[in-house]
ZADO-1210 file (C-alpha; in nm, 4 decimals, padded with zeros to 6 digits):
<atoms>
<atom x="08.7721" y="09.2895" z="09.8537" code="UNK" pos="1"/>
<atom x="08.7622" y="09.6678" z="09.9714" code="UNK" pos="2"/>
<atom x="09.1287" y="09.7895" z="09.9701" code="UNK" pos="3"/>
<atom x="09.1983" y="10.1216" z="10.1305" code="UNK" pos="4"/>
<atom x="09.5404" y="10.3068" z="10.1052" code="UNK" pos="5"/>
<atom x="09.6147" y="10.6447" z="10.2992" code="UNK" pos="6"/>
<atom x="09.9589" y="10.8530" z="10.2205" code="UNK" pos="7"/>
<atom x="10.0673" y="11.0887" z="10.4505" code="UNK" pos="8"/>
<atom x="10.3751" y="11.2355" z="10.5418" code="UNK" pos="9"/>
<atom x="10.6062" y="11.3286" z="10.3420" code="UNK" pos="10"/>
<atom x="10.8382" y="11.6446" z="10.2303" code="UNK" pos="11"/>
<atom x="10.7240" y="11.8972" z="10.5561" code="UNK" pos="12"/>
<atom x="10.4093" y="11.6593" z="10.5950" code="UNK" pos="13"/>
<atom x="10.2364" y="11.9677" z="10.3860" code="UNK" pos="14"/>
<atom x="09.8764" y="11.8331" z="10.4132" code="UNK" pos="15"/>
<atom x="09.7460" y="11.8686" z="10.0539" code="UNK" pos="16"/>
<atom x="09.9889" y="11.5994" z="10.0142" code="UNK" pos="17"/>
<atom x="09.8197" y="11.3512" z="10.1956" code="UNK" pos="18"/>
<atom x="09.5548" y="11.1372" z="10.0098" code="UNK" pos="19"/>
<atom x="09.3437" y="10.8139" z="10.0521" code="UNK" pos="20"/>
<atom x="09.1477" y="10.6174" z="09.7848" code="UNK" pos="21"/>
<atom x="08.9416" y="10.3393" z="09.8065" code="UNK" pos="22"/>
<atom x="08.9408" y="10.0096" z="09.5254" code="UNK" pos="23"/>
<atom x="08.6529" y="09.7502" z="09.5623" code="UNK" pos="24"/>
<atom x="08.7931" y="09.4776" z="09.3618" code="UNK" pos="25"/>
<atom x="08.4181" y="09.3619" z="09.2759" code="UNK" pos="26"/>
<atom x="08.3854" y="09.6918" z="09.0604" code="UNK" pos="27"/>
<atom x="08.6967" y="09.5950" z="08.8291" code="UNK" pos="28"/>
<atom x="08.7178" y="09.3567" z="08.5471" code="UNK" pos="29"/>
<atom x="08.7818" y="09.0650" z="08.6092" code="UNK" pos="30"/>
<atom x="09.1889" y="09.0068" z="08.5678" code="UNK" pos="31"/>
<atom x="09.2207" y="09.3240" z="08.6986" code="UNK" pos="32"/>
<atom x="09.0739" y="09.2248" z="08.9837" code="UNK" pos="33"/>
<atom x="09.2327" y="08.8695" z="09.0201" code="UNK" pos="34"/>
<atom x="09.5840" y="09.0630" z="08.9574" code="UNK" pos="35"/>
<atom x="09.5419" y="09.3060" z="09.2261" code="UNK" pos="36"/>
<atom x="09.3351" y="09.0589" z="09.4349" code="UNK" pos="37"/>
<atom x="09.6707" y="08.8638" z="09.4081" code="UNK" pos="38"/>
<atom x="09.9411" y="09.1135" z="09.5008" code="UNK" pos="39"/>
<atom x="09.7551" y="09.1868" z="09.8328" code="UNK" pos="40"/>
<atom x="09.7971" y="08.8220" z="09.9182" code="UNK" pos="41"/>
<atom x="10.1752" y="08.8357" z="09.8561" code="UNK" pos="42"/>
<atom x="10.1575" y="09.1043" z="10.1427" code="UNK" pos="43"/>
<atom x="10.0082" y="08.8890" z="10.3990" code="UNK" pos="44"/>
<atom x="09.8198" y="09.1841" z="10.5315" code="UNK" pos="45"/>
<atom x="09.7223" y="08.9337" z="10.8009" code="UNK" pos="46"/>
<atom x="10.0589" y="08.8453" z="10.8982" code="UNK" pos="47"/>
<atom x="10.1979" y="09.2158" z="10.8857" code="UNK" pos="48"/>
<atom x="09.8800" y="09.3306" z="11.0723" code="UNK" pos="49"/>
<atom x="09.9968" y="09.1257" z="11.4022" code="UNK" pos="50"/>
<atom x="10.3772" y="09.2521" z="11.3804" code="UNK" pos="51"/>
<atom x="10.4319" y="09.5790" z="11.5785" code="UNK" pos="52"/>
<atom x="10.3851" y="09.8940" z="11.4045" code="UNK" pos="53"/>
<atom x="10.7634" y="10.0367" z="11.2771" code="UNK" pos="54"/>
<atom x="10.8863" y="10.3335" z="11.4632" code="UNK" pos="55"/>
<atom x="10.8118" y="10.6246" z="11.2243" code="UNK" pos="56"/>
<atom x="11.1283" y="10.7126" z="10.9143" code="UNK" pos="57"/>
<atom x="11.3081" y="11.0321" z="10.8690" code="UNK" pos="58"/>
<atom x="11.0685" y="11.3485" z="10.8159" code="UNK" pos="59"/>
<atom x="11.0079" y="11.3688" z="10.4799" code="UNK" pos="60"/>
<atom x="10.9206" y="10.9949" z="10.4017" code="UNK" pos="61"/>
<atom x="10.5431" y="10.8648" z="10.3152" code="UNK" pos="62"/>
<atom x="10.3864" y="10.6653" z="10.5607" code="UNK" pos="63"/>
<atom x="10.0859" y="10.4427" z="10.4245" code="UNK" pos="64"/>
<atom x="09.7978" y="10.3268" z="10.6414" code="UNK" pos="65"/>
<atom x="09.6695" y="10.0003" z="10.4044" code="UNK" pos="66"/>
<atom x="09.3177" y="09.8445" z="10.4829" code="UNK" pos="67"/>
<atom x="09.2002" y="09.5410" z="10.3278" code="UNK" pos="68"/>
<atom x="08.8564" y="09.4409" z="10.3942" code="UNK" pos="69"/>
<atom x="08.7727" y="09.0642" z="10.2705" code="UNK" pos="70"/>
<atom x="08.4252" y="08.9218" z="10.3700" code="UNK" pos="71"/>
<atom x="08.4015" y="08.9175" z="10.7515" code="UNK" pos="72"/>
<atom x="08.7394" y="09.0325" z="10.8122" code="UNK" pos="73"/>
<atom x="08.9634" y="09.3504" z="10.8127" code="UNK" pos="74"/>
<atom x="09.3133" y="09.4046" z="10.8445" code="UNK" pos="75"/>
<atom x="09.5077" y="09.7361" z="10.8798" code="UNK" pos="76"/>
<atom x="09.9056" y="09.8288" z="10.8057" code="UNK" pos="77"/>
<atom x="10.1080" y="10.1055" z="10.8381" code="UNK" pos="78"/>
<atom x="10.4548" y="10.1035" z="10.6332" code="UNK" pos="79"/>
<atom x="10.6906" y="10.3362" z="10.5735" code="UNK" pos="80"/>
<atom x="10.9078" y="10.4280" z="10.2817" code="UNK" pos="81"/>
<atom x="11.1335" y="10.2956" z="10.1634" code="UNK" pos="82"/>
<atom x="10.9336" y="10.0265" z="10.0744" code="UNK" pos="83"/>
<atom x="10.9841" y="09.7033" z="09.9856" code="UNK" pos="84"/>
<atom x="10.8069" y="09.4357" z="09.7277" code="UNK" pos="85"/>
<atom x="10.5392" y="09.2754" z="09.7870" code="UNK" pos="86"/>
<atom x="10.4458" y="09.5951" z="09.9653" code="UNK" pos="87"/>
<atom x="10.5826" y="09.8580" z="09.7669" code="UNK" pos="88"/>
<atom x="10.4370" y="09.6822" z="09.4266" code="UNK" pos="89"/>
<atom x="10.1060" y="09.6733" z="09.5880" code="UNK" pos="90"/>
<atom x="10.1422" y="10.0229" z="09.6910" code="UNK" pos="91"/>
<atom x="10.2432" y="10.1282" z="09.3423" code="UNK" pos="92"/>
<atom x="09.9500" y="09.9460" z="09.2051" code="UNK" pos="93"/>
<atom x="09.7037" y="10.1162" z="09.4083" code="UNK" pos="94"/>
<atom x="09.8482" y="10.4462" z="09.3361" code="UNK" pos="95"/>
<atom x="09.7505" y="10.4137" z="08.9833" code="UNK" pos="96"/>
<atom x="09.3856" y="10.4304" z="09.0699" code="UNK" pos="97"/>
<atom x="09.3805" y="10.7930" z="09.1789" code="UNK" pos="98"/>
</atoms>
């Protein structure tokens, strides 16, 4: 599973701010993987793909463009802070592998 997570936004939306970063769960060990394998299906990227896109948050929130690529297909989310869990502990996950 290829997992891709893009910040932007933000305080002024200054763009050294911004980042993305890529995790291919097939290059972690293997609970690692399983655990973060895991939270992505408590997001239902699937399900959250086919809702409507949220009208954008105040100005200096993050807005996260999330793309999980599993075998033959690939979904794509964009939420916006605050966020909540499943999300948000995904999120926070993914951040620590910058």
């Amino acid at each position: 599973m290829l997992i891709t997570l893009r910040r932007s936004g933000g305080f002024a939306a200054v763009p050294g701010l911004s980042r993305k970063l890529s995790v291919d769960t097939a290059t972690l060990p293997k609970g690692e993987a399983e655990e973060l394998e895991s939270a992505v299906r408590a997001v239902r990227v699937d399900q959250l793909a086919a809702q409507p896109t949220p009208a954008p948050g105040a100005g200096d929130r993050y807005v996260y463009d999330l793309t999980v690529a599993d075998g033959t297909t690939t979904h794509t989310v964009t939420v916006t802070e605050p966020l909540e869990d499943p999300v948000g502990t995904l999120i926070e996950m993914l951040s620590s592998y910058s």
